[in-house]
N, C-alpha and C positions, 0 to 999 in steps of 0.2 A: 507662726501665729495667724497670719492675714490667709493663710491657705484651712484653718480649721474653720475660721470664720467662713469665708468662702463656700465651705462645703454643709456647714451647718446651717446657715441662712436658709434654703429651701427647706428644708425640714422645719423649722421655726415656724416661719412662712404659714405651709401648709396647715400644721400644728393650732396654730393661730386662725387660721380660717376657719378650720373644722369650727375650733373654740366658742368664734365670734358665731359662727354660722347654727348652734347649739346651743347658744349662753350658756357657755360651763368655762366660761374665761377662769372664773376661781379654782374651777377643781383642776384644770389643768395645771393652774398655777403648783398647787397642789403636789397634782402626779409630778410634773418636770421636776418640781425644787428637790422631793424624796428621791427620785430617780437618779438624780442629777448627783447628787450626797452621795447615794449608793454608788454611782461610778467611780463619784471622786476619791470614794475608802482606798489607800494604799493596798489594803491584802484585796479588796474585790481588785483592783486594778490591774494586779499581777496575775488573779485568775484569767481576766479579761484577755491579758497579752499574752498566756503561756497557751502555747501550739498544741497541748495533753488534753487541752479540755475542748469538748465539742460543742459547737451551738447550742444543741440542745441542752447541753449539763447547764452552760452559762444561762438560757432563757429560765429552766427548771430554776435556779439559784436566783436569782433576780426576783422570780416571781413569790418565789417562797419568804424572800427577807421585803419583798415590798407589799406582800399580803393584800388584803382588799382593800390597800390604796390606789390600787390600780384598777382602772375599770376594763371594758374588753377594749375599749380603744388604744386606750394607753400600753397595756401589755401586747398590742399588735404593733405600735410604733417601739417596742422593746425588741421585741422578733424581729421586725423590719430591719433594726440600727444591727441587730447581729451578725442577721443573715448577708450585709454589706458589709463587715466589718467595721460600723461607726460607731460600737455603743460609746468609747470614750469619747465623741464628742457632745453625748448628752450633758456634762456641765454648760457645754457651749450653745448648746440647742436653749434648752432653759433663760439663759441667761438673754440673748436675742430674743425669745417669748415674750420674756419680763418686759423687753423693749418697747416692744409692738406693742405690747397691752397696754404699757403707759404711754404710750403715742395717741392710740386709740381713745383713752380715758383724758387726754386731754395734757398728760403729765410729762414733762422731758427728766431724765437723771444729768445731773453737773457733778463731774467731777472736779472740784477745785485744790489747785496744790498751787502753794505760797511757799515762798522762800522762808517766812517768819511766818509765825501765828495770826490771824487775823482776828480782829476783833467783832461783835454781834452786829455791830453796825456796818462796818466794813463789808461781811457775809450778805447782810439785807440788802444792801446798794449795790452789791453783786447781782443777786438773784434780781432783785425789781427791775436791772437794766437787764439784763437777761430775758426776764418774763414779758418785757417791750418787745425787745428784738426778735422772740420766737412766736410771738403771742399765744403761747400757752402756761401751764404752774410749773415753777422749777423747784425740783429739790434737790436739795445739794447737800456734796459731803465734801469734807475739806480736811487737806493734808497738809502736813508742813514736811518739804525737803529740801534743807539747804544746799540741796546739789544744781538746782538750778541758778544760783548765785543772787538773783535778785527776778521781784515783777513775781507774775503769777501764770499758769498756763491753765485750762480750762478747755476740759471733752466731753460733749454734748451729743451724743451718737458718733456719726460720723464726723461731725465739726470739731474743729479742733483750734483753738483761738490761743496761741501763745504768743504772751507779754512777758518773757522770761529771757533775763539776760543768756544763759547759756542759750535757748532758741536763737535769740537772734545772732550770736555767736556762729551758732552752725552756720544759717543763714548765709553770712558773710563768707565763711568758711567753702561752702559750699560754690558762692559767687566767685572766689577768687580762684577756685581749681576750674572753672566756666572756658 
């Protein structure tokens, strides 16, 4: 996983610059999110990886199911991700864009997961220390998995803040094999 990310980040990146450098921050949003869905279709997927079909069939097919949601730039960063063999990682490109933009616009995503359900107030006193500590708007989405036993873990790009008994379990885990 950390190797798609890895390779997808530059493309986001650049994607993103264009964007900012155009104000077309939305419609890119746009193009990646369809694009992105279109990858992730199980039958497109297996077109994508089966060795029968040529660049050109997959860019043709691409272009054809994502119609004039695509503009020349977009369909050249389509061509591009083929002709390297990355188009599966456009969910991942997308999804890093999404990041930038909300970086950009001022917004972080939190991912919060609790052991137990949290209630609105709990979630609020989250976010507001949150929105201290980063000084920008958090929006957050929240899990419950009692697989972490207790406490709560929380990822905010690349930050990753775990208060989760199983975490600190590793932790130790981890210290004792040192």
């Amino acid at each position: 996983m950390a190797e798609a990310v890895t390779i997808a980040r530059p493309y986001a990146v650049a994607v993103f610059r264009l964007a900012r450098e155009k104000n077309t921050l939305a419609k890119w949003s746009d193009m990646l999110a369809l694009a992105g869905a279109v990858v992730a279709n199980p039958q497109i997927h297996e077109v994508i990886d089966d060795p029968r079909f040529e660049s050109a069939e997959i860019e043709r097919l691409m272009q054809k199911i994502c119609g004039d949601k695509l503009n020349a730039e977009g369909g050249n960063l389509i061509k591009l991700l083929i002709e390297y063999g990355r188009l599966a990682l456009l969910p991942e490109i997308a999804h890093i864009y999404e990041e930038l933009k909300a970086q950009d616009e001022g917004t972080l995503e939190a991912e919060i997961t609790a052991s137990a359900a949290l209630t609105d107030v709990q979630v609020q006193t989250l976010v507001d220390r949150l929105q201290k500590k980063f000084g920008k708007k958090v929006e957050a989405s929240v899990h419950v998995d009692p697989e972490i036993i207790g406490g709560i873990k929380i990822v905010i790009g690349d930050t990753v803040i775990d208060a989760s008994v199983r975490g600190q379990l590793q932790n130790l885990a981890y210290t004792l094999k040192s």
